[in-house]
N, C-alpha and C positions, 0 to 999 in steps of 0.2 A: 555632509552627514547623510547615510542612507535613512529613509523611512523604514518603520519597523512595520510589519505587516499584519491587522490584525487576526487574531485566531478566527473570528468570523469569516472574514477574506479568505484566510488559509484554507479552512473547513469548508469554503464553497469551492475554492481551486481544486482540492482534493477530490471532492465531491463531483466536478465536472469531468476529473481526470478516470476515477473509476467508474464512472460512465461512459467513458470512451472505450475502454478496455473492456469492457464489461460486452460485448460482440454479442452474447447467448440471450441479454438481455432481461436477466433473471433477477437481478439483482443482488445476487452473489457472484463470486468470481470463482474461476475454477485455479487448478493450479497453473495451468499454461496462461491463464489472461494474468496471475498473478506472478509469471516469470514476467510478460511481455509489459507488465506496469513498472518491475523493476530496474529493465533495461530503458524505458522512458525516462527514470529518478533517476539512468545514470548508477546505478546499485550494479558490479563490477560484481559477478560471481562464478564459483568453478561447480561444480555437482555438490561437494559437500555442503559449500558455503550456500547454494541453493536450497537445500535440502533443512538444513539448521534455519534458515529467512523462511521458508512455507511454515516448519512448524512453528516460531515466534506468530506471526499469522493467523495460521491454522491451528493451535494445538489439540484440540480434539479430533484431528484427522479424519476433518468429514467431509474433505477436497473441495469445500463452498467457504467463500469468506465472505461474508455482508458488510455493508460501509461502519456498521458502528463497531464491529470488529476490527477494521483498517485504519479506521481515525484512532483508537486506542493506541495501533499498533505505532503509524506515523507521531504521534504526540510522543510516546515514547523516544523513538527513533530522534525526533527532534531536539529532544532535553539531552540526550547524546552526545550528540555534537556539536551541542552549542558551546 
């Protein structure tokens, strides 16, 4: 049996990852650190599918996305495909 992982856990991994990505140091993400974190998750996309994944992200199109934005998005993302 795998252990399940808890959403604390989860929310600090997260949390380490977009700060890795996060290069500008700002603590938002731009839209290129926010292509370069999807190809990290392994998230397989072509221009449209990119384009449709910034705005889930991003939706008010202000090309910054901040972690409590991201973890919304990831929690989402997770009930998904579970």
């Amino acid at each position: 049996m795998v252990p399940v992982q808890s959403e604390e856990m989860e929310k600090e991994e997260a949390f380490k990852l977009f700060h890795f990505v996060n290069r500008t140091d700002t603590g938002f993400l731009t839209h290129s650190e926010l292509q370069a974190l999807l190809l990290i998750l392994g998230i397989k996309y072509n221009r449209k599918s990119l384009q449709h994944c910034v705005h889930d992200i991003d939706p008010s199109g202000t090309g910054l996305t901040d972690f409590p934005t991201f973890w919304a998005w990831w929690c989402q993302k997770r009930i998904l495909v579970m």
